[in-house]
N, C-alpha and C positions, 0 to 999 in steps of 0.2 A: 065450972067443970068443963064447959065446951072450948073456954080459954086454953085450958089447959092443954085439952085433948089437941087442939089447933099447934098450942107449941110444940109438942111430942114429936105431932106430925112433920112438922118445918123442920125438927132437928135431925129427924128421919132420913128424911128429903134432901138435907144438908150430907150428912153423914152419906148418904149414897150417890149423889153427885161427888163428892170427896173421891170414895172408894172409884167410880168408873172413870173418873180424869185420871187418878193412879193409875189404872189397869191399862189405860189407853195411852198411856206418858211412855210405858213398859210395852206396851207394843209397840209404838213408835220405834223405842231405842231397840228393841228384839229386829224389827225389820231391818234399821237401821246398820245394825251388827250383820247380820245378815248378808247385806247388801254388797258390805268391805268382806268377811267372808269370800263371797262368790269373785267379787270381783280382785280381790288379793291370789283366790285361787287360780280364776281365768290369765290374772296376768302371770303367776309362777308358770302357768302350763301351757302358755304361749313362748314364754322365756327359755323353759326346758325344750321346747321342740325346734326354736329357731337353734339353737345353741346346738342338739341332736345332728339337724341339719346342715350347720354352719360345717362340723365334722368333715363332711364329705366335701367342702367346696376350700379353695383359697382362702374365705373370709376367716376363721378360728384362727389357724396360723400366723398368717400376717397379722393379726389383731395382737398377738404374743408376742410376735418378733418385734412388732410397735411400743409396746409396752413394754418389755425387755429393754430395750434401746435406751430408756429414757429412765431408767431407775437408776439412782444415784450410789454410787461407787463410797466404799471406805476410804476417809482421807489419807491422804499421800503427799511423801514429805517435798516439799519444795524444788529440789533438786532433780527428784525424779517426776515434778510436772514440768520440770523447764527444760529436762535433755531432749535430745531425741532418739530416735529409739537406733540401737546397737547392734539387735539381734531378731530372725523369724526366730519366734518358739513354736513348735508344731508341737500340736497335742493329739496323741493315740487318740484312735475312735474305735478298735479292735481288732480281732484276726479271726482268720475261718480256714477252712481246709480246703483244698481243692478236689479234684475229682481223682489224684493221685493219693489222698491224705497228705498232704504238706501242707502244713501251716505259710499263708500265706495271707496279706492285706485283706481286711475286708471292706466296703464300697465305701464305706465312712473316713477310713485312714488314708485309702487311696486317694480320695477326689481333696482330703487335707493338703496331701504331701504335695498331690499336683497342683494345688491352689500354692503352693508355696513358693516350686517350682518356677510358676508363671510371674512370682513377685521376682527371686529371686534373679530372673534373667532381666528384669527391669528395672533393679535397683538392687545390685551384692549387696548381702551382709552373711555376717553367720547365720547360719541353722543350725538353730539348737531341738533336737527329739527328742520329747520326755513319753517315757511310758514302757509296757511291757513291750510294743511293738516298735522301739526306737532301732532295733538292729534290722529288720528287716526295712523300714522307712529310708535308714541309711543305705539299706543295698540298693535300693531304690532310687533313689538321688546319684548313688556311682553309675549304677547303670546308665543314668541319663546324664551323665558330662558333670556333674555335681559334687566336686572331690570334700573330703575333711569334714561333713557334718559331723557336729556335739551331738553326744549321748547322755541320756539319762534315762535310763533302764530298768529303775527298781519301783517307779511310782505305782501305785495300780487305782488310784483314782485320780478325780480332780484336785480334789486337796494335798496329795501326794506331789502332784502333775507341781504347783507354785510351790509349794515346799522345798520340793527337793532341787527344783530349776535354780530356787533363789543361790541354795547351795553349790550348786554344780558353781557356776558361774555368777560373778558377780555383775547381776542388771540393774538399772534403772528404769528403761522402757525401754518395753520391744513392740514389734507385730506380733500379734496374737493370731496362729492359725485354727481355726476351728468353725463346727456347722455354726447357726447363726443363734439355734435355740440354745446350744449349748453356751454361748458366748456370755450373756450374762452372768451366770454362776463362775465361768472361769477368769473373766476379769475381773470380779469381789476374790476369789481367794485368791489372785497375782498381787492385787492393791492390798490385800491384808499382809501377805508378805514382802509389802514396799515396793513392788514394781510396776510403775505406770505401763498401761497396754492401751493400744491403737487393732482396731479388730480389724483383720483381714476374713470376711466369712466363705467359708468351701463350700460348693453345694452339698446336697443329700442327693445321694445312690437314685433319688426318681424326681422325677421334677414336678412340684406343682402344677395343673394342668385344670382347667373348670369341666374341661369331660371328660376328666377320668378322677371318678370317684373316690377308686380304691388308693392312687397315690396320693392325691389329697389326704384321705385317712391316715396315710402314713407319717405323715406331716405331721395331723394333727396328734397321734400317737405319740409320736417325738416330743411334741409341745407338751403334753401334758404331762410327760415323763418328766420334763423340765422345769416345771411349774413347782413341781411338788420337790422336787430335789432343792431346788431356789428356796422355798419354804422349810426345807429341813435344815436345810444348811444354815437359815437364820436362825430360828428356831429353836434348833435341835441339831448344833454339827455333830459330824458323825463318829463312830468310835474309834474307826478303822482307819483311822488316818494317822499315820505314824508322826512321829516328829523329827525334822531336820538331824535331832545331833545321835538317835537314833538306828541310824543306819551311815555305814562309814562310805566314806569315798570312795572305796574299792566297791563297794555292793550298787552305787551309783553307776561306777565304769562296766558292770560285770554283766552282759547279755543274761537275762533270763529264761536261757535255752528256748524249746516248745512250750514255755507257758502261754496260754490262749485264753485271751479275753474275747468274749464275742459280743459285747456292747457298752459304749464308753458309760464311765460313772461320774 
């Protein structure tokens, strides 16, 4: 009987040594969890705040326009990787009013046309203007000694902007004028419509600056616009994009009076 009662005991013994190594295995791995938890959470909210931050400085921007740079284009036919480029194509960046109400340049198409300008006095070629803002772009270029710029007038986006360009005139590669964030997205949709581009970048209306915040943010505002527009465009292009046989050659030649765009797409 006392045997007995001794086994019972042992297997009691057994059975609850069992149970607290389980309960203790489960703590381990609870802490364990735990630990990546906090420390998965620490580093998200270190990431979120330097990123917050980066906002306001040079670093976001440039970190975009770097990666931007270096993202790989739709292939392009042989011909148009081996010419060289024939044509500026300047692309609208939009219109605003003035303090008379006249539609006129806003700091984005301006500082285009004049990036353009400054190539085009150091190597002629055509300029070609695509957008709703190509008629006043051209009055632009007359005024400053710049006779005969191409028009193409009916685009009202990016994808319009290659589309219709390819139409207007037949390219293979040109300069590409535009800001720098925008560049990315507009040399994918030139190379989907078969024309190698070489970027020429324009500034933006305020200059990056590490003390001053707010034009920094402006930057980064730009970037981020672009980011997401780069991701739709892959994604998800958009609806609104007409197609080349769509719209005829006279609606390509035809100013589109005071229509105002007030930020390129």
């Amino acid at each position: 009987m006392a045997q007995l009662d001794m086994v019972s005991m042992g297997s009691k013994r057994s059975w609850s040594h069992k149970l607290s190594g389980h309960y203790l295995r489960s703590a381990e791995r609870m802490i364990k969890l735990f630990r990546i938890i906090n420390m998965t959470f620490f580093l998200g909210s270190t990431a979120i705040i330097l990123i917050l931050v980066s906002l306001f400085t040079p670093l976001f921007s440039r970190t975009v326009t770097y990666v931007f740079e270096h993202l790989p284009l739709p292939t392009i036919s042989a011909s148009a990787m081996s010419s060289p480029p024939t044509a500026y194509v300047v692309l609208g960046g939009g219109l605003t009013n003035d303090n008379n109400n006249q539609t006129i340049l806003n700091g984005y198409s301006l500082n285009r046309i004049r990036t353009a300008a400054i190539a085009y006095h150091d190597f002629p070629l055509p300029i070609i203007l695509s957008g709703a803002e190509a008629p006043w772009m051209s009055q632009w270029l007359i005024e400053h000694g710049i006779d005969e710029p191409i028009s193409e007038n009916a685009s009202m986006n990016t994808c319009e902007n290659a589309r219709f360009t390819a139409k207007r005139v037949p390219l293979y590669h040109v300069y590409l004028v535009t800001d720098s964030y925008h560049m990315a997205r507009a040399r994918r949709q030139f190379a989907l419509n078969g024309i190698n581009s070489t970027p020429i970048n324009a500034p933006l209306p305020v200059q990056l600056d590490w003390m001053e915040p707010a034009q920094n943010l402006s930057h980064s505002r730009r970037a981020v616009y672009e980011i997401a527009a780069y991701l739709r465009d892959v994604l998800r292009p958009q609806s609104d994009c007409r197609l080349a046989e769509e719209v005829s050659t006279q609606q390509l030649l035809t100013p589109r009076g005071n229509a105002v765009k007030t930020f390129d797409e």
